[in-house]
N, C-alpha and C positions, 0 to 999 in steps of 0.2 A: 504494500500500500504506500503512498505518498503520503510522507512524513510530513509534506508541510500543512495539511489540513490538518485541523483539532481533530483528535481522537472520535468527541462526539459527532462530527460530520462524517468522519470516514462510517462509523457505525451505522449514520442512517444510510449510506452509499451502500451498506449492507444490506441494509434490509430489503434495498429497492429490489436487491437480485434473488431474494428469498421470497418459494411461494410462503412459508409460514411469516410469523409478526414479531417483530423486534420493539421489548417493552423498554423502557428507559426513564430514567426517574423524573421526566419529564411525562410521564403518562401519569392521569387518573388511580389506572389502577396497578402502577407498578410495586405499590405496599402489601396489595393483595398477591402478587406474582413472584416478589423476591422472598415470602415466608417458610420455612421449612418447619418440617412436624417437631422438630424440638426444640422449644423456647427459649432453650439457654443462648442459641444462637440467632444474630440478628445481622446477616449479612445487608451488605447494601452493594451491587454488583454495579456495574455500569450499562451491563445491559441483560434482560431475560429473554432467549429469544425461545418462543415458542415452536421449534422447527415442525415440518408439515409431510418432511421424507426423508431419507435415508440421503438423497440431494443436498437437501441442504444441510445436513447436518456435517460432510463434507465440508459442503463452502466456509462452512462456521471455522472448520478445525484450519484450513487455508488460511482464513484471515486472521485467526487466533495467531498461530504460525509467525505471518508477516508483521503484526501487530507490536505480538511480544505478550499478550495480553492472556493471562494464565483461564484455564476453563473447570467450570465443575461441571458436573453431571446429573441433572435430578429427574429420576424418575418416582419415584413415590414422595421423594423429602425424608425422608424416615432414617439417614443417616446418623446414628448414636453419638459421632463426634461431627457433625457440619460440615460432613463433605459436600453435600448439595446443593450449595450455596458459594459464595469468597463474597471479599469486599475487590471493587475495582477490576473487576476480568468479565469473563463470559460465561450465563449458567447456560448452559444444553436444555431446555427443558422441554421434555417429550412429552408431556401429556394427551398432545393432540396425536400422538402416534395410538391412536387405541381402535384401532379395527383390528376386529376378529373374525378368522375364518377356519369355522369347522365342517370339518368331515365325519361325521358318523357316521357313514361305515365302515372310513378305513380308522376311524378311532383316533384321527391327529386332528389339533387347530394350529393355525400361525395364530401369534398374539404380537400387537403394537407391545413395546416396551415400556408407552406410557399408559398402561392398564394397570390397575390396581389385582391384587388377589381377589378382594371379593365381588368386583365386576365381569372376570372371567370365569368365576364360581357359580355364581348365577346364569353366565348364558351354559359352560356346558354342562349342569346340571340338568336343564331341560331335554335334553336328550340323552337322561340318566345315566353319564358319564363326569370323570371329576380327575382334578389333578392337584395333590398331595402341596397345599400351601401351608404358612403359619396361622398366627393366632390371631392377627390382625387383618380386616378386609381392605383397611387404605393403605396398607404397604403395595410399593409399586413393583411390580412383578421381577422388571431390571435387576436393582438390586438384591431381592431375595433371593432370584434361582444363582445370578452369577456368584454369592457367597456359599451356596450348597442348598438349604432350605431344609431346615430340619422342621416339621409341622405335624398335624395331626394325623397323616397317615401312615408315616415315618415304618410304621414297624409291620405292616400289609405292603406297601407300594414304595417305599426307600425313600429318600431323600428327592426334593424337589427337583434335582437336576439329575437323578436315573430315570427322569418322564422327560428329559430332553432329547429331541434328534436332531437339531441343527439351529443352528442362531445365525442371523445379518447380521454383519459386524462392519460397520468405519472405521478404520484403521489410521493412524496420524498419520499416513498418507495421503488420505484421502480415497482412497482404494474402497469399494463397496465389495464384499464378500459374504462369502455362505459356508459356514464350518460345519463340517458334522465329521463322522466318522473315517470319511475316503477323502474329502476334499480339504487340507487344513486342516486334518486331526490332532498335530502339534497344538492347535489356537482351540481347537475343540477342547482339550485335552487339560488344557489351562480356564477355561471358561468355567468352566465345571467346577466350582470354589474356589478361584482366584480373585476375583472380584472383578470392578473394570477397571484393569489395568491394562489393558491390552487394545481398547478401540472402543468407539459407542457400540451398543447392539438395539440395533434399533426394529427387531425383530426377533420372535423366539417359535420353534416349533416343538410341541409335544404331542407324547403318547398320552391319548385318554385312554382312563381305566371305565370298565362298567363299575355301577354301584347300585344295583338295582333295590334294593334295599339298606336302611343308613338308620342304628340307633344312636343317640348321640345327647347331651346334655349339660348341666352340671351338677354336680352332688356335690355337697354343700357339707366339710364334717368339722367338728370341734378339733382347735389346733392344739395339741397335744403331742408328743414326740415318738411316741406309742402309735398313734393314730397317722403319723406321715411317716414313723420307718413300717409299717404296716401297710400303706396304699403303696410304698416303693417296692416293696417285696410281692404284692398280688400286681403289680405292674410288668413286674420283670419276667411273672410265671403266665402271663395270660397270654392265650394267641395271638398267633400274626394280627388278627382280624381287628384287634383294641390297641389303641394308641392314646394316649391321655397328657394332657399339658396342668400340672398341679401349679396351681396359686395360694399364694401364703398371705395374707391380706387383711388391713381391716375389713369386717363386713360391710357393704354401702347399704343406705338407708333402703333397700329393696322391699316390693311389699311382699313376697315370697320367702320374708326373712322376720322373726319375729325382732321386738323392737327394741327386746334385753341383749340381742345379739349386736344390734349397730356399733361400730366403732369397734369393736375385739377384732383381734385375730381371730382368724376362719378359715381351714384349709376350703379352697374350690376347684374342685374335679374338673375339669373341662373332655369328656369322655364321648369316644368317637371308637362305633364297632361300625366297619365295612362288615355288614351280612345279616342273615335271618334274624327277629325278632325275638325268638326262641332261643339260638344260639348266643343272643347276645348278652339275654339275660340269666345264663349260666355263667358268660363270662365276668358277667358283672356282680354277680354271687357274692365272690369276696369282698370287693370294694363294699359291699351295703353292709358287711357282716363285723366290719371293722369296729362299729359302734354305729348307734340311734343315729343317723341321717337329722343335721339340720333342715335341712330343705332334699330333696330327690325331685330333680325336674328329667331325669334321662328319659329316653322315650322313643319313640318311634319319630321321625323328622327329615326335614330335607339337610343335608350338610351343609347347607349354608346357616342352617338356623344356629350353629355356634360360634357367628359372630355378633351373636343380639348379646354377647359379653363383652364387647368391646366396646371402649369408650366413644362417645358422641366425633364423630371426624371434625367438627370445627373446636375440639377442645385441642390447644398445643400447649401442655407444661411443660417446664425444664425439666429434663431427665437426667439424670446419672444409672449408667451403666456398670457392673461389671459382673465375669462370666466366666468360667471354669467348668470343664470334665472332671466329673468324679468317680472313683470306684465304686464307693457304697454311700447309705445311705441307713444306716440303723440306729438305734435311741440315741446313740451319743453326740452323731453325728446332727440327729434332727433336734436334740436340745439344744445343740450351737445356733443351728438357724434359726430355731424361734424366738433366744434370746437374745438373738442379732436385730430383728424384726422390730422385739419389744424396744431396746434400749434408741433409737432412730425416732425421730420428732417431725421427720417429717411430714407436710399435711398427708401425702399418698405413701405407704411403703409396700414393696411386694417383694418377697420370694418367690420363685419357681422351679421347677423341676419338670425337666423333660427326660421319661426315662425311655434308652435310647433302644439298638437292637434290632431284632427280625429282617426284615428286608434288607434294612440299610447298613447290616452288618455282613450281609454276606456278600456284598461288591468287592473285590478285592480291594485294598489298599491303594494301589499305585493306578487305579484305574482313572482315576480324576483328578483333581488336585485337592480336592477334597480329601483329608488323611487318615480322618479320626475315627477310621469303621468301627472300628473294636471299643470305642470308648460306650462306657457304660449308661452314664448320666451324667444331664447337660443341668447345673443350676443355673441360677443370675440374681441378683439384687438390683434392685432399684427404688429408686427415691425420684419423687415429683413434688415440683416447688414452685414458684409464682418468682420469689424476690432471690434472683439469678445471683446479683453483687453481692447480698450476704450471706447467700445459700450454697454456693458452688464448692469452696475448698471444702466445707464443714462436712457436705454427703458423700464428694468425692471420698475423702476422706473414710467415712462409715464403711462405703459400698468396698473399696480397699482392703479396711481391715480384716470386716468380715469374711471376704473372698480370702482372704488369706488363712483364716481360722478353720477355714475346708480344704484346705489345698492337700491333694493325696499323691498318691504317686503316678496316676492320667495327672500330667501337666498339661494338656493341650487346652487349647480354648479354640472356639467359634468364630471365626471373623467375621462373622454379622452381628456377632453380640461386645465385640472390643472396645472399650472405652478407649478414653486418652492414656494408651499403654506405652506408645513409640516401640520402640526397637522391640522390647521385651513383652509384648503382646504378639508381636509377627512371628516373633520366635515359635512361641508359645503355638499360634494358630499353622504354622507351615513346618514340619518335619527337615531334618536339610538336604534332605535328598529331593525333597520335593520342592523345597526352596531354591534349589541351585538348577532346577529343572525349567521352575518360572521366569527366574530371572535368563532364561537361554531362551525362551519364549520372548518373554519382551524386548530383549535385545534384536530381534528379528523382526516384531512388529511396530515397537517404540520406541527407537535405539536415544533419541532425545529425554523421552519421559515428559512428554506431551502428558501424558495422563498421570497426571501425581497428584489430584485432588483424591484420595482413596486411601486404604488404609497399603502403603503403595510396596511393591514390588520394582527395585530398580533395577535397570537393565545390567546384563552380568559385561563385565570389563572383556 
């Protein structure tokens, strides 16, 4: 570009060549458009371009390139440390990429990158098919499958990106490409829990599963240490068929919740049987037997009905993160975390525990970049806050120690669940053999590190 135009003219010279729309803080609603889902961060970019193809999303990394002007990437916003966002560069922002196209009968859809989970949940439910996301419906698709995607069906159908057969990927070339198994299996290969470090993917193709029947809920039990190394233990033994996302939590004023329970700690089931109705309720045997049920809502339902847990999409608190594999989970271990829970002030706190397993343990290791087949359970802490400046060291802090007070001998952690770890979160989340793989990948597709807004992998020397 010619340096001698102000930045913000070159920008609008941009957008003239872009079918999508280039936001600028000269627009209305450029407050509404530079937000990301965690409050703690308040980028102010210089431009949001809402790109419209795989085209422009090119033209974007070109002029980013010439510019000098660094890029983030947001497809859902949902970035735990604010990667979907900077101050003064270029956010990518896909959301306008969301056409879906499925095929029922051969069992695939292509999905825009800027669709959320629970908007692609809903369309291929209706042709009682489904693909194994998280717990959240406004996570944006992008960065859940490129981190791996450990979710609700985790232990029936594997991890979110064993339902991948090929991604479009932008390349900081500018190159538009299609990875899957035979063509770009190296970039395939790295997509697959690497995160986007490697190019936009401005497009995803998956195997849909049938689900012709779906019991699903939450059961609601008194938080006792007894009572969650006890659902972890009827977790680990249940069939492939139940997969379950445990929440540690005050209870919220719910009317399905008596009104002595508000405010305590309450372990919440969030329970998901792919299969018969009958079968399900064998498998769910032990969970109800653990103790007198606060609330049992599981049931017969669509799978989509287990996002009616998740909080209102225009609510954005500050979040603090952090996330660790652990081996067990038995009394000792779950009186740590409930008196981690207890001693935390914050207005929101949650525990979780995702016990891991069945499908997605039997991928091999080295198959993805994804490493952590064999790890047992997945916890996390978190803390949600409003006043960011006085709140931030204090939970960071909590969410820390805590994490540290579980730490077993699985050191691995999640890279979709990584706090502000730096170096020693990457570690943690990539093996070094698979470390030294990625970064042999990105030196091939990103040899500058164009893409470093992420939790990032540098290109190997």
């Amino acid at each position: 570009m010619d340096k001698r135009f102000p930045i913000e003219d070159q920008i609008e010279m941009l957008g003239a060549a872009l079918k999508g729309r280039v936001v600028t803080p000269a627009d209305a609603d450029y407050e509404t458009y530079r937000l990301v889902a965690n409050g703690r961060f308040h980028h102010h970019p210089a431009a949001v371009i809402r790109v419209a193809s795989a085209t422009d999303v090119a033209a974007v990394l070109n002029f980013a390139q010439a510019t000098d002007l660094p890029i983030a990437v947001r497809s859902g916003g949902h970035s735990v440390v604010g990667h979907s966002g900077n101050n003064g560069g270029l956010v990518i922002d896909l959301r306008d990429l969301n056409r879906i196209d499925i095929d029922a009968g051969a069992r695939t859809a292509w999905v825009g990158t800027g669709l959320t989970a629970g908007q692609i949940t809903l369309a291929v439910e209706q042709h009682g098919l489904i693909i194994g996301f998280g717990d959240a419906p406004t996570v944006g698709v992008g960065g859940l499958t490129l981190g791996g995607g450990i979710g609700y069906l985790i232990r029936k159908h594997g991890l979110t990106i064993d339902s991948l057969l090929a991604a479009e990927v932008v390349t900081a070339a500018g190159e538009i490409v299609v990875a899957d198994e035979t063509s770009h299996p190296d970039l395939f290969w790295a997509l697959r829990g690497g995160g986007g470090n490697f190019g936009v993917v401005t497009r995803l193709k998956f195997r849909l599963h049938p689900l012709p029947e779906f019991t699903g809920g939450p059961l609601v039990l008194p938080a006792t240490p007894e009572v969650l190394a006890g659902f972890v233990a009827a977790a680990e033994a249940a069939p492939d068929e139940l997969s379950s996302i445990v929440m540690i939590m005050p209870a919220p004023p719910l009317p399905f919740l008596p009104p002595e329970v508000h405010g305590k700690l309450v372990i919440i089931g969030a329970m998901a049987y792919a299969g018969a109705p009958d079968a399900a309720t064998a498998a769910l045997a032990p969970f109800r037997a653990l103790t007198t049920p606060i609330a049992d809502l599981v049931g017969p339902a669509p799978y989509s009905s287990l996002y009616q847990l998740a909080p209102p999409e225009d609510e954005c608190p500050a979040v603090t993160i952090r996330s660790r594999f652990i081996d067990r989970m038995g009394i000792a271990e779950a009186t740590t975390m409930l008196a981690a829970l207890e001693r935390c002030d914050a207005p929101m706190k949650l525990g979780q525990v995702r016990v891991l397993g069945g499908a997605a343990a039997r991928v091999p290791a080295e198959a993805t970049a994804f490493a952590h087949r064999k790890s047992r359970i997945l916890v996390a802490y978190l803390a949600m806050y409003d006043d960011v400046a006085d709140a931030v060291g204090a939970y960071d802090l909590w969410a820390t120690e805590a994490m540290a007070e579980l730490r077993q001998d699985d050191a691995g952690a999640y890279v979709n669940f990584l706090g502000d770890e730096g170096t020693g979160g990457l570690n943690a989340a990539y093996p070094a053999a698979t470390w030294e793989r990625l970064r042999k990948v990105k030196r091939h597709y990103d040899p500058e590190n164009l893409f470093r807004s992420n939790q990032n992998v540098p290109p190997a020397v």
